[in-house]
C-alpha positions as CSV (number, residue, x, y, z in Angstrom):
1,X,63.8,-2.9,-34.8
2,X,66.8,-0.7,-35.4
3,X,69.0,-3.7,-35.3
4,X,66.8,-5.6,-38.1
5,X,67.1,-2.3,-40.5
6,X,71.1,-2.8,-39.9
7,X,71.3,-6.2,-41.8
8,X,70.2,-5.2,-44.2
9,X,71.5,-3.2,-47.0
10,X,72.3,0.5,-47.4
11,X,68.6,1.0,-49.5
12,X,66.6,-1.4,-46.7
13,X,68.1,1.1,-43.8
14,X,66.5,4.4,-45.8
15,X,63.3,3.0,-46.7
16,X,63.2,0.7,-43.1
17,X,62.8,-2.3,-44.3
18,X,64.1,-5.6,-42.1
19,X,65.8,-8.6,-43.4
20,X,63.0,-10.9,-43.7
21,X,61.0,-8.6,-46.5
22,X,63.3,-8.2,-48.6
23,X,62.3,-11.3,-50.7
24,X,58.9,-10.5,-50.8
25,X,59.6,-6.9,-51.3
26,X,62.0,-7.6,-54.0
27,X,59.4,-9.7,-56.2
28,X,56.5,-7.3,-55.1
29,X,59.0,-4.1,-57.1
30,X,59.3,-6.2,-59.9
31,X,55.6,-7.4,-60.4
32,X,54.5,-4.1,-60.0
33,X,57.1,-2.6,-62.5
34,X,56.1,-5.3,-65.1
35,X,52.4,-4.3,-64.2
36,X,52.6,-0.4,-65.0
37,X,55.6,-0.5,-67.8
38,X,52.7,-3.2,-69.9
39,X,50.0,-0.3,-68.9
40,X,51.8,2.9,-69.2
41,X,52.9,1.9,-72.7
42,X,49.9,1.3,-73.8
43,X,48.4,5.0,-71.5
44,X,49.3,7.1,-74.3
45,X,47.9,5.3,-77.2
46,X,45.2,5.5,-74.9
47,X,44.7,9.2,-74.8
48,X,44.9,9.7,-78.7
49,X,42.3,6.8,-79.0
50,X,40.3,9.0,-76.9
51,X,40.7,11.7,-78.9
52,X,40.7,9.7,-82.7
53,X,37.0,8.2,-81.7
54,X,36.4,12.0,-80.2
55,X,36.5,14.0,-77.3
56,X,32.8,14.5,-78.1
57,X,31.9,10.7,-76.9
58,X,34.0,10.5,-73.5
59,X,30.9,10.5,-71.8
60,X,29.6,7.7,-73.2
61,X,32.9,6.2,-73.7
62,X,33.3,6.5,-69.6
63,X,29.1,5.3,-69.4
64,X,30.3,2.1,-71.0
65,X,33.7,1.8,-68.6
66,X,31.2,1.7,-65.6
67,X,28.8,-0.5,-67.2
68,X,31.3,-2.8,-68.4
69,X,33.0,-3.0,-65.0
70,X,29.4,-3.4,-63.2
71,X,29.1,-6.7,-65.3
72,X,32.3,-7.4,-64.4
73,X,32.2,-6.9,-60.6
74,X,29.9,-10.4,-59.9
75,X,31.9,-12.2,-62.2
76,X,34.9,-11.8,-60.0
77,X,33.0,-12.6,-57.1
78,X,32.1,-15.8,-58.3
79,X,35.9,-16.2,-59.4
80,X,37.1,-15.2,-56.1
81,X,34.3,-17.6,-54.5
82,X,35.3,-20.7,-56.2
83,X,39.0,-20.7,-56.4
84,X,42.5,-20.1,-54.3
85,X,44.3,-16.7,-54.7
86,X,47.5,-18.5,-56.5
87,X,45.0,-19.6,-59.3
88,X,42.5,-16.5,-59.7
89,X,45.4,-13.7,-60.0
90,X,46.9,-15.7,-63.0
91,X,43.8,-16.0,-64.3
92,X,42.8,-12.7,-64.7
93,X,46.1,-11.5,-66.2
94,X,45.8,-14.4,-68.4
95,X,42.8,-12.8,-69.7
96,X,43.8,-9.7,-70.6
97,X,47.0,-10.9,-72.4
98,X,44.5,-12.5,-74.4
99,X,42.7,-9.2,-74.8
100,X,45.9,-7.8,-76.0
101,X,46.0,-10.2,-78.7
102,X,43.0,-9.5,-80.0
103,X,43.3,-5.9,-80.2
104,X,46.8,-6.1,-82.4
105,X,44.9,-8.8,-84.8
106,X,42.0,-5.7,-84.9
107,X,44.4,-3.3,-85.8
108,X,46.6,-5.2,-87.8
109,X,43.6,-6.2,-89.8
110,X,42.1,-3.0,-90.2
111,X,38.7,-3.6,-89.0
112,X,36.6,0.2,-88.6
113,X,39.5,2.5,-86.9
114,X,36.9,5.0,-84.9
115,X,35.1,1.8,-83.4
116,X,38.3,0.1,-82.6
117,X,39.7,3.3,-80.7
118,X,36.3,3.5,-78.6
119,X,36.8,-0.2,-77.9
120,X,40.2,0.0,-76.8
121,X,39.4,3.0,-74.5
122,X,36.6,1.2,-72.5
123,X,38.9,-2.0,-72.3
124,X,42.3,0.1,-71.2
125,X,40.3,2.4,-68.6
126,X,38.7,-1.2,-67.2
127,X,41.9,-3.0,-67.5
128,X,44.0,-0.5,-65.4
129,X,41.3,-0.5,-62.6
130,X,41.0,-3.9,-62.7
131,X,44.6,-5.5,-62.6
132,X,46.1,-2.6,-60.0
133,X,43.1,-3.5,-57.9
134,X,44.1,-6.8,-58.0
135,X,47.3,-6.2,-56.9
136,X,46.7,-4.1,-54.1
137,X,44.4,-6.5,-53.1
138,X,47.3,-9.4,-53.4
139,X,49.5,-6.9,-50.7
140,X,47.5,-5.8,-48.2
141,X,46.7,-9.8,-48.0
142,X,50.4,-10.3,-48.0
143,X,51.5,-7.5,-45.5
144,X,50.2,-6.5,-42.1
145,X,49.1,-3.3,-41.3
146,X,52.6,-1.9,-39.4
147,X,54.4,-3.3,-42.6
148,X,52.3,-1.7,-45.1
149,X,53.2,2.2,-43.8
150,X,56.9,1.2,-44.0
151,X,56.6,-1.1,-47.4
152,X,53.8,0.4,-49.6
153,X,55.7,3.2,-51.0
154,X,58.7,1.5,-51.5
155,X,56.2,-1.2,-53.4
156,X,54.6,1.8,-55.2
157,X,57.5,2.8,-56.7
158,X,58.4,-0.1,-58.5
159,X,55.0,0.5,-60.5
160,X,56.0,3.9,-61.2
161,X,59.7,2.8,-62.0
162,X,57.5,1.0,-64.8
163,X,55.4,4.1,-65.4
164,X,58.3,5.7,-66.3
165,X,59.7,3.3,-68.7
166,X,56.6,2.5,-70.3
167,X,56.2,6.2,-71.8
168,X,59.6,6.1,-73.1
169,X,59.0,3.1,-74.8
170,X,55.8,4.7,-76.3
171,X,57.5,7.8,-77.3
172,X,60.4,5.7,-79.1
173,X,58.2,3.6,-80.9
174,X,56.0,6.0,-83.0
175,X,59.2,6.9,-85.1
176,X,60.0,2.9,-85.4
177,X,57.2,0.5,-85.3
178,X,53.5,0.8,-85.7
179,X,50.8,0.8,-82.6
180,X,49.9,-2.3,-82.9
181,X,53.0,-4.2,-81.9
182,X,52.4,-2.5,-78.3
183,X,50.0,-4.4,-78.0
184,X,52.3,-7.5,-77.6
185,X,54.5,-6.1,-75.9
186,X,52.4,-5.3,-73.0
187,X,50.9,-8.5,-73.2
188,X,54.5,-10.2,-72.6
189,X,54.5,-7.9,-69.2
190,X,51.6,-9.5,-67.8
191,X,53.0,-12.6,-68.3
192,X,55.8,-11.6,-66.5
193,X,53.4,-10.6,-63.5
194,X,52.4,-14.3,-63.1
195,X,56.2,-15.2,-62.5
196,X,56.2,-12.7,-59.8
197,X,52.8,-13.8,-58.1
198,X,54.2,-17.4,-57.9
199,X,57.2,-16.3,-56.2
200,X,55.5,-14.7,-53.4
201,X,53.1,-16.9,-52.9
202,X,55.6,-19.1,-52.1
203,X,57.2,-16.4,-49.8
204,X,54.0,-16.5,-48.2
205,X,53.8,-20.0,-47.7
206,X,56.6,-20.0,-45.8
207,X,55.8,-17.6,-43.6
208,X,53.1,-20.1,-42.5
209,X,51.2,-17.9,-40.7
210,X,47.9,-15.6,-40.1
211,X,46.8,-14.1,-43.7
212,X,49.5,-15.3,-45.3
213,X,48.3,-18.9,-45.6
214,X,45.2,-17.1,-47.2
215,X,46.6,-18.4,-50.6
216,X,45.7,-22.2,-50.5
217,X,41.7,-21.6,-50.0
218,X,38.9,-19.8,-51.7
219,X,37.1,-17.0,-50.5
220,X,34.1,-18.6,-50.3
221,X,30.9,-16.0,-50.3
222,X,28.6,-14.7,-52.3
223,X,29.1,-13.4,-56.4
224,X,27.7,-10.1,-54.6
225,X,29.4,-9.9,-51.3
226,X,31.8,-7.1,-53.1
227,X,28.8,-4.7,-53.5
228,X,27.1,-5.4,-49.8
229,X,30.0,-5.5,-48.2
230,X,31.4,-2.2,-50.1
231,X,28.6,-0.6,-47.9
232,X,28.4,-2.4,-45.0
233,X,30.0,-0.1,-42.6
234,X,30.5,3.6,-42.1
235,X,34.5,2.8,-42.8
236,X,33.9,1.3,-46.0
237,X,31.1,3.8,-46.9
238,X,33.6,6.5,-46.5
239,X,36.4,5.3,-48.3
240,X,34.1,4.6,-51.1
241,X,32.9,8.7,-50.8
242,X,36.8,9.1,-51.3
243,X,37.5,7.3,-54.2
244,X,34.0,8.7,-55.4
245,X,35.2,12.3,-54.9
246,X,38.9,11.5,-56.1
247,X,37.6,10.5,-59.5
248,X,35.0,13.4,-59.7
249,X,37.5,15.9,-59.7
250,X,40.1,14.1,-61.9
251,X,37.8,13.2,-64.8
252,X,37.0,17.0,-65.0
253,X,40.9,17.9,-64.8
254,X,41.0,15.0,-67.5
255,X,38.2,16.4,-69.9
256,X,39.7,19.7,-70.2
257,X,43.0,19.0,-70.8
258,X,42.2,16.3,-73.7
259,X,39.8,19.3,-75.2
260,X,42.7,22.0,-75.1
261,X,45.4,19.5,-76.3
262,X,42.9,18.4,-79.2
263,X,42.7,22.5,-80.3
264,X,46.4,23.0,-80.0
265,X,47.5,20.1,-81.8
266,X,46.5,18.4,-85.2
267,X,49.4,15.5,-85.6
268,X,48.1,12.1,-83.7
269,X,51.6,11.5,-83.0
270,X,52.4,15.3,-81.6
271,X,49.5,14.4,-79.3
272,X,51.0,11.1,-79.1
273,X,54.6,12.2,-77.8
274,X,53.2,15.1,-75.3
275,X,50.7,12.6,-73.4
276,X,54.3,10.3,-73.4
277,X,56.5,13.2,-71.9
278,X,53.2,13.9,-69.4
279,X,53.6,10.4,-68.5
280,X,57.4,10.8,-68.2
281,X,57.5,14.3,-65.7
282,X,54.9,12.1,-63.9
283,X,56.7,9.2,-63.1
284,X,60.1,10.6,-62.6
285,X,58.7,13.1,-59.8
286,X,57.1,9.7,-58.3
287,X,59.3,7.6,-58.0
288,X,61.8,10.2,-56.1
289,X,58.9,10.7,-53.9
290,X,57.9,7.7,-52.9
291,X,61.4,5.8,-51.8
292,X,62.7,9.1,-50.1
293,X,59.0,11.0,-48.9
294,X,56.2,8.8,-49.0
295,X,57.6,6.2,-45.7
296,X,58.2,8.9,-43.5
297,X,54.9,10.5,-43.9
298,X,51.6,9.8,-41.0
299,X,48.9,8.9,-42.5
300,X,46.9,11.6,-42.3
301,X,49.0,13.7,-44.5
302,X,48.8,10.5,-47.2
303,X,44.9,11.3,-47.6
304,X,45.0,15.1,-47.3
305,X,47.5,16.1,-49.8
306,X,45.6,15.3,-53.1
307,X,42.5,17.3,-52.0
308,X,44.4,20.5,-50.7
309,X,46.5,20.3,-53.9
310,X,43.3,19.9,-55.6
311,X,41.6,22.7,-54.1
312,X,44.4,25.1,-54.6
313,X,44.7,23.9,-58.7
314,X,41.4,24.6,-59.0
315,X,41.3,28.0,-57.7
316,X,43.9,29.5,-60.3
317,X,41.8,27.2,-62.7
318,X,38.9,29.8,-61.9
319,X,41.1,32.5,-62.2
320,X,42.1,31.4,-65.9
321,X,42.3,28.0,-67.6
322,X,45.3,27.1,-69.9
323,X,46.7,24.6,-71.4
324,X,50.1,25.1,-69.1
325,X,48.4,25.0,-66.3
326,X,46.2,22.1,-66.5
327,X,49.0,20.2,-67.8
328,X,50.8,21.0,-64.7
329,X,48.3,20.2,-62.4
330,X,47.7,17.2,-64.2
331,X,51.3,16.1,-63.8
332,X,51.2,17.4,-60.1
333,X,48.0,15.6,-58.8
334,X,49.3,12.4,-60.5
335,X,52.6,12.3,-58.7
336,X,50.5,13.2,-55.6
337,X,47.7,10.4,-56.1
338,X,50.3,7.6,-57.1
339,X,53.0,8.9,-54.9
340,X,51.2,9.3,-51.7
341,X,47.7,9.1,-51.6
342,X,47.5,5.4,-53.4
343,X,50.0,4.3,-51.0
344,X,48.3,5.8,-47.9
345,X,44.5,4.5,-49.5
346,X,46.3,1.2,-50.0
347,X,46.9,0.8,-45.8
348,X,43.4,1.5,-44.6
349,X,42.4,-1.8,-46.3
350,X,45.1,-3.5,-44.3
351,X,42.8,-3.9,-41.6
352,X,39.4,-5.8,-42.8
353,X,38.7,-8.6,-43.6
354,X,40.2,-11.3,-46.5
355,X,36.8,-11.1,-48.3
356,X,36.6,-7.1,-48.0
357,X,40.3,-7.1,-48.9
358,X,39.4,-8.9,-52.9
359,X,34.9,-8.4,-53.3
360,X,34.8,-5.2,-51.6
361,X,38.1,-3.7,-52.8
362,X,37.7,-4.5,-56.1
363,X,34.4,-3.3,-56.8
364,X,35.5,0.0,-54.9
365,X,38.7,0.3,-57.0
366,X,36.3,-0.4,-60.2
367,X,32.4,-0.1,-60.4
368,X,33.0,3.3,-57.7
369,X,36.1,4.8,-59.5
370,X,34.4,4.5,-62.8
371,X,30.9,5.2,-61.7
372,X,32.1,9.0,-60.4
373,X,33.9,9.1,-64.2
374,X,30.6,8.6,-65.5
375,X,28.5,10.6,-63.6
376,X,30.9,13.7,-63.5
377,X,31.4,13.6,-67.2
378,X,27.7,14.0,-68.2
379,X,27.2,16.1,-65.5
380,X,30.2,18.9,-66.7
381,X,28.7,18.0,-70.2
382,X,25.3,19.2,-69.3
383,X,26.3,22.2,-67.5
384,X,28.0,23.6,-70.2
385,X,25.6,22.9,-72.7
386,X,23.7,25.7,-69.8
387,X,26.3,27.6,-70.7
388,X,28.7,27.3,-67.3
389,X,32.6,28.1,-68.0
390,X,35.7,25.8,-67.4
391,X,36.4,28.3,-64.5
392,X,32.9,28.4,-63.4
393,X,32.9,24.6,-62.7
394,X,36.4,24.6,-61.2
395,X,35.6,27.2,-58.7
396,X,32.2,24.9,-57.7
397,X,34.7,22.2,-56.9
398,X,36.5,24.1,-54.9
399,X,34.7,23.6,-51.5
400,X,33.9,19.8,-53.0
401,X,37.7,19.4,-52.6
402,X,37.9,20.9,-49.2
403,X,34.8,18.4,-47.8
404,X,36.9,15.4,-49.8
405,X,39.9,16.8,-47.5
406,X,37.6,16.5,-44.3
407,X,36.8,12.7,-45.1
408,X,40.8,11.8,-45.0
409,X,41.1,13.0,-41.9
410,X,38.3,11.2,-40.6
411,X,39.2,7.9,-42.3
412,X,42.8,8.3,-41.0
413,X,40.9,8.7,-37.5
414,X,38.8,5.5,-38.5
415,X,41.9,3.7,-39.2
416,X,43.9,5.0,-35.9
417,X,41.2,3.5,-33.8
418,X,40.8,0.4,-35.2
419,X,44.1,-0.9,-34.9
420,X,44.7,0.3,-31.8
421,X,41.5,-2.0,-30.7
422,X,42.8,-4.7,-32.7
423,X,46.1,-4.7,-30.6
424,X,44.6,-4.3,-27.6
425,X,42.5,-7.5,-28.8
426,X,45.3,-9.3,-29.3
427,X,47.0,-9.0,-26.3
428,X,44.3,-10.1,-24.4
429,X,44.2,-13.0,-26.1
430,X,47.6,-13.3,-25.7
């Protein structure tokens, strides 16, 4: 193995990566760069729709996410049923492109601008889950599970290597050109991504073996399978608890910093710039992290870092709430949730099955993310209409974190155990 990392060049021998994956890891930096870049440009127009339609509606705005992205679950079922991964994944970045374009004739044409903002909220929070699910799903059907620990981060940090730019371009573009001509520009970036998915599905056709010939053929299955087989065992189960718990705790984070940021600042492009130069301190801290840190860590400390950090923000949140701080934590937790712990989610569905990899994964990634948005932003709404603090609430999620913490290890147990029976399969087969 040592003499594989030597071939290769002086950034495959840090991040151990052999000769033969550097094609596909080359194309999988760039797609996900394209990816995040059209996203994260669009991220903090994002946040000051959020705040133009007001901070007073996130909970329904976040109702209609989940409700949006249940109706949206079965429908890529039946996609996924009916046609080849080389023809669904341009598909569905076809379709937001599309999306995009509609949006910039909407604002170009100024059609009611409170309605528009709630409207583009619900469709960016769906499209991020959507497409990045989509993508992990593409890797982890591309990669095995020995090459995913070594690979993801590097992967990883081509999106954030996006992230980063994306902001940047944001930030530029409120002193040049309007919002609307974002729009297009992230829609060229999808575009781009469909360049990058044909390349390596032909890398994966020549591979010509074991999941990697997955491409060619449907899925096959029920429009339903994601949801049954979402719960079908304990494995599953739990890492849907996870992502559950993950997006509990991050949409209260969320709702208090947009409320403080709102009171502290009346421009819409002040608000603009800061949720750009959040973006910015994000993505520069994670893309250091994950081509120098995020390879060399077990994974065990991949799925326990967010809820310790977690825990421990939330405990000086109960001793005080600011604006500082929750903007650092914010900034902290991100680095640590696309950094690490995506990565490190990312290789537990390396070992299931092709159908679990796209139904169940995607309706985890979606319908479960934004179901525990929904149900923790009505539920912090309604315990401070009984008159709970901010610090109240964060020192309630304290032990939630701790439990969250519990489940990693247990689903880097889970994970341990299963591949070492799948290897011990396969060599009696062999």
């Amino acid at each position: 193995m040592d003499r594989l990392y030597a071939q290769t060049p002086w950034i495959g021998r840090i991040a151990k990566i052999e000769a033969h994956e550097l094609t596909a890891l080359a194309w999988s930096f760039i797609y996900f760069f394209c990816l995040l870049c059209g996203y994260s440009v669009l991220r903090p127009v994002r946040e000051e729709m959020a705040i133009q339609g007001g901070v007073q509606h996130l909970p329904w705005l976040m109702t209609g996410t989940f409700l949006t992205l249940l109706l949206a679950t079965p429908f890529f079922g039946w996609l996924s049923s009916r046609y080849a991964r080389r023809t669904l994944l341009p598909t569905v970045y076809l379709f937001f492109a599309a999306n995009l374009l509609f949006f910039y004739l909407a604002m170009m044409t100024g059609v009611e601008r409170a309605w528009v903002a709630r409207g583009f909220f619900i469709w960016l929070s769906v499209f991020n889950l959507f497409v990045v699910s989509v993508f992990w799903s593409f890797m982890v059907d591309l990669f095995a599970p020995e090459q995913g620990l070594r690979l993801f981060g590097m992967i990883a940090a081509g999106g954030s290597s996006g992230a980063l730019v994306g902001p940047f371009i944001t930030g530029a573009s409120t002193y040049v050109v309007g919002i609307a001509n974002l729009m297009l520009l992230s829609a060229l970036f999808l575009l781009a991504c469909i360049v990058c998915i044909h390349r390596l599905d032909r890398w994966a056709k020549l591979q010509g073996h074991g999941e990697h010939t997955g491409g060619e053929r449907p899925l096959g299955g029920s429009i339903w399978a994601g949801i049954k087989l979402a719960f079908s065992s304990s494995y599953l189960g739990g890492i849907s608890v996870y992502l559950l718990l993950l997006s509990t705790t991050s949409t209260f984070l969320y709702l208090e910093t947009l409320r403080l940021v709102g009171e502290e600042f009346a421009s819409s492009a002040e608000r603009t710039r800061l949720f750009a130069g959040i973006d910015l301190a994000t993505n520069s801290l994670t893309v250091v992290t994950q081509v120098f840190v995020t390879n060399r860590l077990p994974l065990i400390a991949t799925l326990l870092l967010l809820p310790v950090v977690t825990a421990v923000g939330f405990a000086l949140m109960g001793m005080g709430p600011t604006l500082a701080l929750l903007v650092g934590l914010s900034v902290v937790r991100r680095v640590g949730e696309y950094a690490i712990g995506k990565p490190g989610r990312e290789v537990l569905f390396t070992l299931v099955s092709r159908e679990e990899k796209y139904k169940a994964k995607n309706f985890m990634d979606t319908a479960v993310s934004r179901g525990g948005d929904a149900s923790s932003s009505w539920l912090v709404t309604a315990v401070k209409a009984l008159g709970a603090t901010t610090a109240q609430i964060a020192w309630v999620l304290v032990p939630v974190a701790l439990c969250w913490g519990l489940l990693g290890a247990w689903l880097s147990w889970q994970h341990r155990t299963k591949r070492s029976l799948g290897v011990l399969t396969a060599r009696k087969i062999a």
